[in-house]
C-alpha positions as a printed NumPy array, in Angstrom:
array([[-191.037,  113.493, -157.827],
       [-194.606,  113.593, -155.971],
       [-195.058,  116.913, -158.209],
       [-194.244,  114.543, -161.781],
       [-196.347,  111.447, -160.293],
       [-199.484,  113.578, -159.779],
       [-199.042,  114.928, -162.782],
       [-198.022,  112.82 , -166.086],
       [-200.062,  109.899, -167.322],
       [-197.437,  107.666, -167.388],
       [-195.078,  106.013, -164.838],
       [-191.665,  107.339, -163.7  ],
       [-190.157,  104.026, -165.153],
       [-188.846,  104.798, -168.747],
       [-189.832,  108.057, -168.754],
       [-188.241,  110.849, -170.898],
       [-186.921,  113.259, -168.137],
       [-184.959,  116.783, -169.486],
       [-183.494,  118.375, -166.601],
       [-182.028,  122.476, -167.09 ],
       [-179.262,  122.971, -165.198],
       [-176.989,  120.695, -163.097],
       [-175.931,  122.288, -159.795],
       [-177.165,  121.002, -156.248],
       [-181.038,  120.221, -156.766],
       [-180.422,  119.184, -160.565],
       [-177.856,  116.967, -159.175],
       [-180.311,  115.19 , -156.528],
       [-183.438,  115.139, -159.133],
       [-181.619,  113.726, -161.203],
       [-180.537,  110.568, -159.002],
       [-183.71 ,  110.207, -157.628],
       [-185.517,  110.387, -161.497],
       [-182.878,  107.967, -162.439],
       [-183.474,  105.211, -159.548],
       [-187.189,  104.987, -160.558],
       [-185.91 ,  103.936, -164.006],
       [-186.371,  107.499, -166.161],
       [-184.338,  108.073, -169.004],
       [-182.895,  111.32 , -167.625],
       [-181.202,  114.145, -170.136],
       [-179.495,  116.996, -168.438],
       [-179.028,  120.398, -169.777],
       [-176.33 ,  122.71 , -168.769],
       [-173.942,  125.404, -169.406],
       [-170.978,  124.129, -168.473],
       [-168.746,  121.535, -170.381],
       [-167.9  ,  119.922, -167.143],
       [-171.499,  119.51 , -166.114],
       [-171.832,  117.713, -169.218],
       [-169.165,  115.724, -168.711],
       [-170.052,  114.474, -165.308],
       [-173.792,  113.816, -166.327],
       [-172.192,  112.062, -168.899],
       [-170.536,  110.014, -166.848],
       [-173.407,  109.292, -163.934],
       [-175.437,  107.89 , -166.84 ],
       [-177.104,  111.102, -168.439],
       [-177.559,  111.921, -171.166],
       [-175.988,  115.456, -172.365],
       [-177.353,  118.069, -174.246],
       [-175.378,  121.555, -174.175],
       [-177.988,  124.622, -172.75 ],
       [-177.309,  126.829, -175.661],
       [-178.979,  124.75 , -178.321],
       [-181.509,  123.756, -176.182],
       [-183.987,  124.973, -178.854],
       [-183.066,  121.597, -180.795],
       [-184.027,  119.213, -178.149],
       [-186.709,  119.73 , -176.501],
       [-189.47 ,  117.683, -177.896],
       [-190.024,  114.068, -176.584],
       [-190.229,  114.427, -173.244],
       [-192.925,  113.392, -170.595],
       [-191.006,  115.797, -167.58 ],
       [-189.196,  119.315, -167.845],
       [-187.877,  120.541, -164.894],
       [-185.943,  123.669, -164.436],
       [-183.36 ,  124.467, -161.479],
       [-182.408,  127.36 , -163.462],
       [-183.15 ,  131.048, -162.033],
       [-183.253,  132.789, -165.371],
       [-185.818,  132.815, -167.907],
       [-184.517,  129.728, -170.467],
       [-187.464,  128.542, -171.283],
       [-188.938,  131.718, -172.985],
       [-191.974,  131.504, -176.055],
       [-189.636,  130.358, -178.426],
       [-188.496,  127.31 , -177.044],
       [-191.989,  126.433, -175.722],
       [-193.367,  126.817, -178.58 ],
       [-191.23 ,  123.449, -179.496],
       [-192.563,  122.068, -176.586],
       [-194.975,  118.457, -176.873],
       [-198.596,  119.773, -175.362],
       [-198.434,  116.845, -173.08 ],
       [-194.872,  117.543, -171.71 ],
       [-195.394,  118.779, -168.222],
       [-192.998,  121.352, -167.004],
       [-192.026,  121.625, -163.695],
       [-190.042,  125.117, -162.6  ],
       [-187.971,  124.54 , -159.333],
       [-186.615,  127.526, -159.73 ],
       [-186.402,  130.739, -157.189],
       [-187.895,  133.788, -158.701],
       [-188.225,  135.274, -161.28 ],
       [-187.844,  131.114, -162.768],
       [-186.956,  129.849, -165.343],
       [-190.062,  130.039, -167.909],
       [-192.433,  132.399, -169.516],
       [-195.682,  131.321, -167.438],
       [-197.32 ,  133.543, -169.222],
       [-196.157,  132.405, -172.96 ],
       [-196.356,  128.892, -171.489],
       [-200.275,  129.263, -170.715],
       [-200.876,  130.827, -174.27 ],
       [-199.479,  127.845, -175.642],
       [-201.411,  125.719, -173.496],
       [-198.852,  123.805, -171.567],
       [-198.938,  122.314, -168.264],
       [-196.333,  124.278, -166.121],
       [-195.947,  124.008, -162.069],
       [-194.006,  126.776, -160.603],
       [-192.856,  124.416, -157.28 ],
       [-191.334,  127.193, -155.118],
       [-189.984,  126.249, -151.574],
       [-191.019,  122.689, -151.583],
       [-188.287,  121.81 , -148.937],
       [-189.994,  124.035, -146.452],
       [-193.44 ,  123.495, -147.548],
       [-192.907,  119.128, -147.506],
       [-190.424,  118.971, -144.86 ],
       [-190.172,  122.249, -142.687],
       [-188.204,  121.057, -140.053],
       [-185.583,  119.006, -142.233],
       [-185.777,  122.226, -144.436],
       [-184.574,  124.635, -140.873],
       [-181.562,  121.996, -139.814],
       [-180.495,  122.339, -143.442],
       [-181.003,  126.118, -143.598],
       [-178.873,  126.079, -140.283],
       [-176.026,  124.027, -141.14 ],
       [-175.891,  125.848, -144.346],
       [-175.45 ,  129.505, -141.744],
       [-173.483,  127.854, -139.864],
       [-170.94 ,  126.501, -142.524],
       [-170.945,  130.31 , -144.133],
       [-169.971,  131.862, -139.986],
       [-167.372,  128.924, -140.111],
       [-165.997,  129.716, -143.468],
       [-165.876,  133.464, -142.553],
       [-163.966,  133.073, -139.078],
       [-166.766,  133.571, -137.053],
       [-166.924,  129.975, -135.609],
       [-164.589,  128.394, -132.56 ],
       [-163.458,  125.078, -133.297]])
């Protein structure tokens, strides 16, 4: 959010947000987008993502004809870990739109298309640990500790 505030021109509030993908970070940018008053669009694979953003409020565009859609927005941001977002679909990209990747490596766009093209791209890698490092380790831990637990290797 601090990322899109520093960033756009305009306010949060009415906003055109597209985000790619809707697993656990989608999921929570999305709410928090969506409480500030953005029109949020989500993007995924799945026709049961689409279905639940559908019925939180999104709206739903299916991933594989992204291509279509993707002009009009003020926000991109990416939770995908695969290159989506390649020179073709920038290319359809507003010059203004500022993309935000949130993705682990390699991401989800072509930086280096991206920058030919002269768009505004963040690649925001680790923010949890870099904003918040010690709510960041307690969530890191409970997530080891839930994994030892699933596998046996807890007492309970």
């Amino acid at each position: 959010m601090q990322i899109a505030i520093e960033n756009t021109p305009v306010t949060i509030n009415q906003s055109r947000v597209l985000i790619l993908g809707f697993g656990r970070v989608s999921k929570a940018t999305a709410r928090v987008f969506s409480a500030l008053g953005a029109r949020v669009h989500i993007a995924a694979r799945k026709r049961s993502d689409l279905a639940l953003a559908k019925t939180l409020g999104y709206t739903s565009l299916p991933l594989g004809s992204l291509s279509d859609s993707l002009s009009g927005f003020d926000v991109i941001i990416n939770t995908v870990p695969a290159v989506i977002l390649g020179r073709e679909q920038l290319s359809r990209i507003d010059r203004e739109t500022l993309i935000i990747d949130l993705a682990s490596k390699p991401g989800g766009v072509d930086f280096k298309s991206g920058g030919e093209l002269g768009l505004k791209i963040i690649w925001a890698l680790s923010l949890p640990g870099k904003t918040a490092p010690v709510t960041s380790g307690i969530i890191i831990a409970d997530t080891v500790l839930n994994i030892c637990c699933e596998r046996g290797l807890c007492d309970d």
